[in-house]
N, CA, C and O of each residue as an XYZ file, in Angstrom:
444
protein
N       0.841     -1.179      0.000
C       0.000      0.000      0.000
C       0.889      1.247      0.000
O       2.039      1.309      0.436
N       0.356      1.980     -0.416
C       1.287      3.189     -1.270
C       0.975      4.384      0.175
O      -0.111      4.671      0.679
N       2.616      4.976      0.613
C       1.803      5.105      2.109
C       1.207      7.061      1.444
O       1.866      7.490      0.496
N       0.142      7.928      1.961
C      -0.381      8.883      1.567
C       0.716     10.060      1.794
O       1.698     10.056      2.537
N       0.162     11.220      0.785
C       1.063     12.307      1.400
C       0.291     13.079      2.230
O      -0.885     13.388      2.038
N       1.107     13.433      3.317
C       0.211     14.226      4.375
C       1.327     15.114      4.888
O       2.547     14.951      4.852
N       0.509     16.195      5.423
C       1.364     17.007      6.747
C       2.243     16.829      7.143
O       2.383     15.658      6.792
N       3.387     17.145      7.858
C       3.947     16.357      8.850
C       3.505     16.513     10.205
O       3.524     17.680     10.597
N       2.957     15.309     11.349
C       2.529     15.510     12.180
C       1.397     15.253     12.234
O       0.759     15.625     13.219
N       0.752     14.512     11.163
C      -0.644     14.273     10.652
C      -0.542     12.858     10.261
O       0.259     12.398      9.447
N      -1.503     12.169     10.973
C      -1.499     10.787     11.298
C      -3.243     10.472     10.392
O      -4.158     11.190      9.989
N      -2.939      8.968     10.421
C      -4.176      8.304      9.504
C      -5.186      8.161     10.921
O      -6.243      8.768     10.751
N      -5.117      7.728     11.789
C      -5.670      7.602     13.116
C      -5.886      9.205     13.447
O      -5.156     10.183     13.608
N      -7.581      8.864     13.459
C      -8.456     10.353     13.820
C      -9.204      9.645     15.178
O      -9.844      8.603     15.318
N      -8.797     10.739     16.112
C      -9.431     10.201     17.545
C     -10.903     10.899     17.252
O     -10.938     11.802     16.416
N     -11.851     10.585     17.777
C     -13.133     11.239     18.290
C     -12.700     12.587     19.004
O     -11.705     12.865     19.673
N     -13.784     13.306     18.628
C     -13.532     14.675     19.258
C     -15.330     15.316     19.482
O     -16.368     15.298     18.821
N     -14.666     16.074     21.426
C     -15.982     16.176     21.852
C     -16.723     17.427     20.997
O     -16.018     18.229     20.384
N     -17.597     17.494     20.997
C     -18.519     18.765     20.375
C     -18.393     19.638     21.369
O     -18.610     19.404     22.558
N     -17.988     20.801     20.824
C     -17.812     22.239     22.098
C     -19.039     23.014     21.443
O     -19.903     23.537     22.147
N     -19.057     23.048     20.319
C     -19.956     24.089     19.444
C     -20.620     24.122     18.381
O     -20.028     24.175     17.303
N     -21.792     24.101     18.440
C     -22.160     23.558     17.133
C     -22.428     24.737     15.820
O     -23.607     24.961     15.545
N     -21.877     25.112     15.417
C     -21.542     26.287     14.233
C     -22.680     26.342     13.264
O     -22.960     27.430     12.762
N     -23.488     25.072     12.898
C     -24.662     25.098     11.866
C     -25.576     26.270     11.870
O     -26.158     26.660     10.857
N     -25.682     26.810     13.024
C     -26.967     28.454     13.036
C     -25.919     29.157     12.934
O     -26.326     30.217     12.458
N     -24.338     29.265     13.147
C     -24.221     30.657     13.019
C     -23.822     30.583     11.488
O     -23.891     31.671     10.916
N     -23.291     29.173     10.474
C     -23.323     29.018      9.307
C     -24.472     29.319      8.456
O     -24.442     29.939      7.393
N     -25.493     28.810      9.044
C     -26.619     29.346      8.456
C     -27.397     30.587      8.153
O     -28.232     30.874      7.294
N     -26.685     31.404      9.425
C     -26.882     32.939      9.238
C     -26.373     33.453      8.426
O     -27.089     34.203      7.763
N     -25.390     33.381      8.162
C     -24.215     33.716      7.157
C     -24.182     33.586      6.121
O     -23.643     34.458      5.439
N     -24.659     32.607      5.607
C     -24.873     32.412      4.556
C     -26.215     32.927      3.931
O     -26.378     33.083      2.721
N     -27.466     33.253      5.208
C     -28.309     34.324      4.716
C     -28.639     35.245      4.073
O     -29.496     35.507      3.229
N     -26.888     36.295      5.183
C     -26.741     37.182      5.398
C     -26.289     37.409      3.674
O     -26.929     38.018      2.818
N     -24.967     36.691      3.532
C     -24.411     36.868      2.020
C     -25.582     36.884      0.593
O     -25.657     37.584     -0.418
N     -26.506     35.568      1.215
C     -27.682     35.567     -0.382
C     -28.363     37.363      0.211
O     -27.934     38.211     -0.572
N     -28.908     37.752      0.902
C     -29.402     38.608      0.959
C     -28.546     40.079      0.714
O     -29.215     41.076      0.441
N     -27.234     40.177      0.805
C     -26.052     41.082      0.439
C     -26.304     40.752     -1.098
O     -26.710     41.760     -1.675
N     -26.201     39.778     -1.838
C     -26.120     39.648     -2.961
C     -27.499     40.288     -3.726
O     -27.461     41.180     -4.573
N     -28.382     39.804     -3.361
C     -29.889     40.088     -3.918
C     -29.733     41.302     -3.818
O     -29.971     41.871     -4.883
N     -29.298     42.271     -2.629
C     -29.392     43.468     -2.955
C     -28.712     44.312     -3.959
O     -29.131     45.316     -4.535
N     -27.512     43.666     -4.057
C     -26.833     44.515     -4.993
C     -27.024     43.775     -6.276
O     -26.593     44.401     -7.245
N     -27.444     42.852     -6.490
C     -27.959     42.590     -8.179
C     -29.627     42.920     -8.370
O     -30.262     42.652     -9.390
N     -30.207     43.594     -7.089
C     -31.407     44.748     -7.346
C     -31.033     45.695     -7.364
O     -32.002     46.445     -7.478
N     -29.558     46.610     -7.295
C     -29.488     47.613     -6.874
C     -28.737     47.843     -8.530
O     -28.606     48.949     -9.056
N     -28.410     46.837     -9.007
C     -27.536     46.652    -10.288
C     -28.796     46.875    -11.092
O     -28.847     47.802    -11.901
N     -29.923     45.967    -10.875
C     -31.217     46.393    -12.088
C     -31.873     47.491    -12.273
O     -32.386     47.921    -13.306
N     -31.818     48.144    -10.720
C     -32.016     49.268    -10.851
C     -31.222     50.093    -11.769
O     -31.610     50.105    -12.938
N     -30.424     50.626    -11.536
C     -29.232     51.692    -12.326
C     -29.533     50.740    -13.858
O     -29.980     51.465    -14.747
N     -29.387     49.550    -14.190
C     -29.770     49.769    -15.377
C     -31.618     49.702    -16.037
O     -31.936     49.957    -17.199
N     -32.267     49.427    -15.280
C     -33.619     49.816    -15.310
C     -33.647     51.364    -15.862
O     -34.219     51.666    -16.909
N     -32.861     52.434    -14.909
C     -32.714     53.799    -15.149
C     -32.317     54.277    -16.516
O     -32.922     55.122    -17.176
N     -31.151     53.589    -16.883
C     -30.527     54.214    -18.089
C     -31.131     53.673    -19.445
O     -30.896     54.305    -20.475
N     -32.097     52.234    -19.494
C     -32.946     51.860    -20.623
C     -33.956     52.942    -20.842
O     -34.039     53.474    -21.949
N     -34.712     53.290    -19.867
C     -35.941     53.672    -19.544
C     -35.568     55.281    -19.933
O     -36.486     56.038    -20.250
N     -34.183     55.748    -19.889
C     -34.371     57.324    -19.809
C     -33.671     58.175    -20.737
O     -33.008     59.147    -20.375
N     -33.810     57.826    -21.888
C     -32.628     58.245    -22.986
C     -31.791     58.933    -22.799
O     -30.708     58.701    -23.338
N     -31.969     60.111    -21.917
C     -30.826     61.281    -21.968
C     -29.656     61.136    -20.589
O     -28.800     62.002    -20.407
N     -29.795     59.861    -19.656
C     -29.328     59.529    -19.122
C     -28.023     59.197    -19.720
O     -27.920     58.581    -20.780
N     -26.794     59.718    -18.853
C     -25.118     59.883    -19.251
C     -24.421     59.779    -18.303
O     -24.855     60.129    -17.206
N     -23.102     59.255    -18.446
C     -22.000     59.709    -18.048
C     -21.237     61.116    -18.435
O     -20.547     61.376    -19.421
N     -21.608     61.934    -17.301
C     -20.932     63.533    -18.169
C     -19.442     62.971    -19.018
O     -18.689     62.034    -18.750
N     -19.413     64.000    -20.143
C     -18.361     63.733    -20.738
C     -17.735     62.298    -21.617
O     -16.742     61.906    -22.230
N     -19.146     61.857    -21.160
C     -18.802     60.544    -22.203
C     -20.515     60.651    -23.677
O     -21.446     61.343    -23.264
N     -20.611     60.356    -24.338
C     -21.532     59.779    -25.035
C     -22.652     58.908    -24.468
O     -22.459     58.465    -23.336
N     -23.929     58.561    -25.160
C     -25.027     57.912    -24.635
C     -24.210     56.442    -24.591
O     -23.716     55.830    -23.644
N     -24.285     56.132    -26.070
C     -23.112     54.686    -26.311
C     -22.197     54.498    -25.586
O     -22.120     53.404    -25.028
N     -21.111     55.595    -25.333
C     -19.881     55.095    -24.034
C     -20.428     54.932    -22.717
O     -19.908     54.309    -21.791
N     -21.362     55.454    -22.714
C     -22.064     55.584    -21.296
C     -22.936     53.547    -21.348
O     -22.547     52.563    -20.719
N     -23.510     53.599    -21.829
C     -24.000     52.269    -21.704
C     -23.224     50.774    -21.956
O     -23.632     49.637    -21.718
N     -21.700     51.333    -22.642
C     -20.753     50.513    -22.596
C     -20.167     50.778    -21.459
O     -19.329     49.896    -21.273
N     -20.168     51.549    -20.581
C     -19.371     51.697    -19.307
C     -20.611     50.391    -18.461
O     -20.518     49.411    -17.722
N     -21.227     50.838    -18.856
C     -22.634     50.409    -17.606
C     -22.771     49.130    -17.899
O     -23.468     48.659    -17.000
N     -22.412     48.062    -18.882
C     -22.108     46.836    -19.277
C     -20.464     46.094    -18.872
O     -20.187     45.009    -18.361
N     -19.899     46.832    -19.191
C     -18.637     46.646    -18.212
C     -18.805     46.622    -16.687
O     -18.161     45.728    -16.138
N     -19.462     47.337    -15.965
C     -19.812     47.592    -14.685
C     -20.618     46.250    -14.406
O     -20.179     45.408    -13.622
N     -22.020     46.068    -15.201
C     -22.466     44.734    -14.789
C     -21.276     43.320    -15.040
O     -21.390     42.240    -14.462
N     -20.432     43.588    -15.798
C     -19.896     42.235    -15.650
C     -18.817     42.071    -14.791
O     -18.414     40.960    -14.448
N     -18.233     43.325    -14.353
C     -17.447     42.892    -13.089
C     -18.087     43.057    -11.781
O     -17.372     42.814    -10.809
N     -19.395     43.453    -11.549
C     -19.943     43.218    -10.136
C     -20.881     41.763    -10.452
O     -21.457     41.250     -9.493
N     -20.991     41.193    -11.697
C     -21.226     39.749    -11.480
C     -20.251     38.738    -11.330
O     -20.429     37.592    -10.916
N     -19.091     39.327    -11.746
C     -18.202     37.877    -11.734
C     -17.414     37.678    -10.349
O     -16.876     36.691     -9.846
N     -17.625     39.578     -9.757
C     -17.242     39.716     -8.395
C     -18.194     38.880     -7.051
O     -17.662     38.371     -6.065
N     -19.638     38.908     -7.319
C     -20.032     38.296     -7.107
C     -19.920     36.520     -6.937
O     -20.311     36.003     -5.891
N     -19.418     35.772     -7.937
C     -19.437     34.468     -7.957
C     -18.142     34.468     -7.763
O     -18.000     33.786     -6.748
N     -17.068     34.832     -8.131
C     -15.849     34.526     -7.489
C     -15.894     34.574     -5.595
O     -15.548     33.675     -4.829
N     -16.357     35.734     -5.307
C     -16.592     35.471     -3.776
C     -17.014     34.702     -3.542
O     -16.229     34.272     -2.697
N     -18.063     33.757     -3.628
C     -18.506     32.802     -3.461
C     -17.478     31.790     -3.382
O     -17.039     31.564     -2.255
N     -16.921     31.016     -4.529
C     -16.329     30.121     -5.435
C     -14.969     29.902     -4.931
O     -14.643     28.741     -4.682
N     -13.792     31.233     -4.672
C     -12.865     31.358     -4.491
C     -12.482     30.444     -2.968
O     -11.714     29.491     -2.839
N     -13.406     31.205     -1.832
C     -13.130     29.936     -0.391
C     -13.689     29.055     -0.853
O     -12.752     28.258     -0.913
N     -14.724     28.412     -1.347
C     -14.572     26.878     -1.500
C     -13.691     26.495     -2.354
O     -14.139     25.380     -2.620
N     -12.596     26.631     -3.088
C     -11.796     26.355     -3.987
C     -10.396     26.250     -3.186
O      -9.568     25.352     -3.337
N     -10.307     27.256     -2.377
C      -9.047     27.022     -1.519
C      -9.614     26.410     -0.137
O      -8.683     26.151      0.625
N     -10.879     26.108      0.393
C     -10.977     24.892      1.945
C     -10.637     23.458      1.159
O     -10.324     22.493      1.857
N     -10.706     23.297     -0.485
C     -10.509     21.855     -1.476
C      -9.234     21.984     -0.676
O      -9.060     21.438      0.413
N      -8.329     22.769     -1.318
C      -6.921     22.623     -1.473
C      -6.346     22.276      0.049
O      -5.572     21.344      0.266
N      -6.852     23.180      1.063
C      -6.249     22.417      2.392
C      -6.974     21.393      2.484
O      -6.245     20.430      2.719
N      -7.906     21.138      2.428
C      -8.677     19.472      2.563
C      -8.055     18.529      1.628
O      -8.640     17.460      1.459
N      -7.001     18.742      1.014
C      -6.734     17.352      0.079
C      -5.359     17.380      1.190
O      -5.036     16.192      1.196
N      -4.539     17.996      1.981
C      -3.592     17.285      2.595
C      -3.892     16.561      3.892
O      -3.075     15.981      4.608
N      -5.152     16.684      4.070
C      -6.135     15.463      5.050
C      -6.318     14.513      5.171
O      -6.653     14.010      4.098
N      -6.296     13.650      6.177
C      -6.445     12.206      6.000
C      -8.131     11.965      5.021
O      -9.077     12.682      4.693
N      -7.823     10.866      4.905
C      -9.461     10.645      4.677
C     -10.694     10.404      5.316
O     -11.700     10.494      4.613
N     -10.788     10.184      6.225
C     -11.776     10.203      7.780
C     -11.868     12.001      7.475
O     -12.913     12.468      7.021
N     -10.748     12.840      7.760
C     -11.250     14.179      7.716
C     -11.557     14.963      6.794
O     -12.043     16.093      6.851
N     -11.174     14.150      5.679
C     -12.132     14.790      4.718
C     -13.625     14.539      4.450
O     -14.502     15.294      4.031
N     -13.646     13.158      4.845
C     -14.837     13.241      5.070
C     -15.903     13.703      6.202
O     -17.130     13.638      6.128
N     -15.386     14.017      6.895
C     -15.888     14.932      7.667
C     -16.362     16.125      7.361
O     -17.455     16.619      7.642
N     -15.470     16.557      6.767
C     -15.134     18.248      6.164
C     -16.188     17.943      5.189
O     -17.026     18.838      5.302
N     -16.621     16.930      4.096
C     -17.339     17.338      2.962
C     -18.773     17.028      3.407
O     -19.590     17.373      2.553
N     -19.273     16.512      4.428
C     -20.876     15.798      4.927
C     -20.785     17.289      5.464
O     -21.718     17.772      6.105
């Protein structure tokens, strides 16, 4: 058997461990908190462009109607991708420390 790569100091033998705290409500808040941070600002995003469809003479001083609504398309796509990268980015790096884990704790970590 091919022995794993791990830590150093990090053993295949996972003792039981007592429960001090159970984190699920304050995870759950949180994660509320974020869908509801989000909803607002991709209502707050439809708004502003709700505004500038709806109002022809609506501008960026010093720019054009056209530069102005190419600004405002640029704007939606980096407060969406800002959006899902926040998301995406910590679960992408808790993977990366969870793969030098035994396997008992990863499975832990992923239930």
């Amino acid at each position: 058997m091919e022995k794993p790569h791990l830590l150093p100091g990090v053993s295949l033998d996972v003792p039981q461990r007592d429960v001090v705290f159970q984190s699920s409500r304050v995870i759950r808040r949180a994660r509320l908190l974020a869908a509801l941070r989000d909803g607002l600002d991709l209502l707050l995003l439809a708004a502003v462009d709700w505004l500038f469809i709806r109002w022809p003479s609506a501008r960026v001083p010093f720019l054009t109607r056209a530069e102005t609504l190419l600004l405002l398309v640029g704007i939606n796509g980096v407060l969406v991708s800002y959006l899902w990268i926040a998301r995406a980015f910590p679960r992408w790096r808790a993977r990366r420390v969870a793969a030098t884990w035994c396997a008992p704790e990863r499975e832990r970590f992923i239930r």
